[in-house]
C-alpha positions as CSV (number, residue, x, y, z in Angstrom):
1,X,69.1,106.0,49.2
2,X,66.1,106.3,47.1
3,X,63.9,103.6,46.9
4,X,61.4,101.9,44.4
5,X,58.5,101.3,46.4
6,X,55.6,98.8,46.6
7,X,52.7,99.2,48.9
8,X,49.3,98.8,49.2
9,X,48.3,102.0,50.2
10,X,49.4,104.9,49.1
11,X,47.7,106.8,51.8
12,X,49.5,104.8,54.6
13,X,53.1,105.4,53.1
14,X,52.8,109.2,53.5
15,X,50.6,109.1,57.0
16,X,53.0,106.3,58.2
17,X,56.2,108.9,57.5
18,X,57.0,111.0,60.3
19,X,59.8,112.2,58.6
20,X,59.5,114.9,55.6
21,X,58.7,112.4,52.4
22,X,59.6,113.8,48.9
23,X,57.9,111.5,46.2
24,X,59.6,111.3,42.4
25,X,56.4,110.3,40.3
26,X,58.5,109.1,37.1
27,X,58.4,106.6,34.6
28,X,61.4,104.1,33.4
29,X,60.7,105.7,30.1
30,X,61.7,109.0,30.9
31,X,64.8,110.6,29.9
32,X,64.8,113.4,32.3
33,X,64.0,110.8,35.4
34,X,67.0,109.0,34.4
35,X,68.9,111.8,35.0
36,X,67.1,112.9,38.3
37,X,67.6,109.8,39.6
38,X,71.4,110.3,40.0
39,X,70.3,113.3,41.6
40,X,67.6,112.0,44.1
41,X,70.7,109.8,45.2
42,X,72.7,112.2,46.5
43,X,70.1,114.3,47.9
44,X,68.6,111.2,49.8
45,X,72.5,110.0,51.1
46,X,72.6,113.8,52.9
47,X,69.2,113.8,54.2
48,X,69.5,110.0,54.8
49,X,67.6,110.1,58.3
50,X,65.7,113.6,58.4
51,X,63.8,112.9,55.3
52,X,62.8,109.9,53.2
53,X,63.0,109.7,49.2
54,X,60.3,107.3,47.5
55,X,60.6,106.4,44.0
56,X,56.6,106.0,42.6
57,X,56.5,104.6,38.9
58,X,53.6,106.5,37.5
59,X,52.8,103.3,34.8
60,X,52.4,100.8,37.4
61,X,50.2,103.7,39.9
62,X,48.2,105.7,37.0
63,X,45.9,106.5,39.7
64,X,47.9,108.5,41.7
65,X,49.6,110.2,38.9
66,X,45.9,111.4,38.5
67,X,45.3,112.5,42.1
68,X,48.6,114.5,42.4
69,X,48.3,116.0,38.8
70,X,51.0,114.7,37.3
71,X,51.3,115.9,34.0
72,X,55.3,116.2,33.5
73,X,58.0,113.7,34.5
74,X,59.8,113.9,36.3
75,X,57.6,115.6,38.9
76,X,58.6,115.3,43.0
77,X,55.8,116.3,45.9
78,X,57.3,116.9,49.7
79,X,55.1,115.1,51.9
80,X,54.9,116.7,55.1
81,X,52.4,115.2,58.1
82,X,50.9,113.2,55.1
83,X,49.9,116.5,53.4
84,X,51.7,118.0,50.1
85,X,53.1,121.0,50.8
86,X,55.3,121.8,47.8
87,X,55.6,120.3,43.8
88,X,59.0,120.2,41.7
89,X,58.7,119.8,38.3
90,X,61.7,118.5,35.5
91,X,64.9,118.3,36.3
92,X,66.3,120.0,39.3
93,X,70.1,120.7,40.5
94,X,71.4,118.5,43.7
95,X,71.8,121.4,45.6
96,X,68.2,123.4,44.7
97,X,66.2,120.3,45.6
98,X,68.3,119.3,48.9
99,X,67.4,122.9,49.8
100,X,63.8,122.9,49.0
101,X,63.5,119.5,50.9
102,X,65.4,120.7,53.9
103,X,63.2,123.3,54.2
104,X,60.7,120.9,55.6
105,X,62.7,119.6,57.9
């Protein structure tokens, strides 16, 4: 299952995964992350313990939004070894984004 996610260090969520992470950067605001977040469910229930799904709201972490470009919402980063290694951007079929994640696996 997705998760919203509170930390105090961004950097040490994505080091501390040694599973692939894909990050949804969205805000509560956004139409199109409501809808993706029925989608990041079902993604995250079939990749449930090869990959992780982390929920970051880009009002309450405006830094980060900054750092990883985030200029649309919803926009999704795969976290792999603590480096980004691919972007998703707006709303994205189950099936497309289970593939692109499992890619990394």
């Amino acid at each position: 299952m997705a998760v919203k996610k509170q930390f105090a260090s961004f950097e040490e969520l994505i080091q501390g995964s040694e599973l692939p992470l894909l990050v949804d950067f969205y805000a509560p605001w956004c139409g199109p992350c409501q809808i993706m977040a029925g989608i990041l469910e079902q993604v995250s229930a079939k990749v449930q313990d090869k990959a992780h799904v982390v929920k970051i709201n880009t009002d309450n972490y405006p830094a980060l939004a900054t750092q990883y470009r985030v200029s649309a919402l919803p926009t999704m980063v795969i976290f792999k070894d603590g480096q980004p290694v691919e972007r998703i951007e707006g709303v994205v079929p189950a099936d497309q984004l289970y593939d692109r994640l499992t890619s990394w696996i």
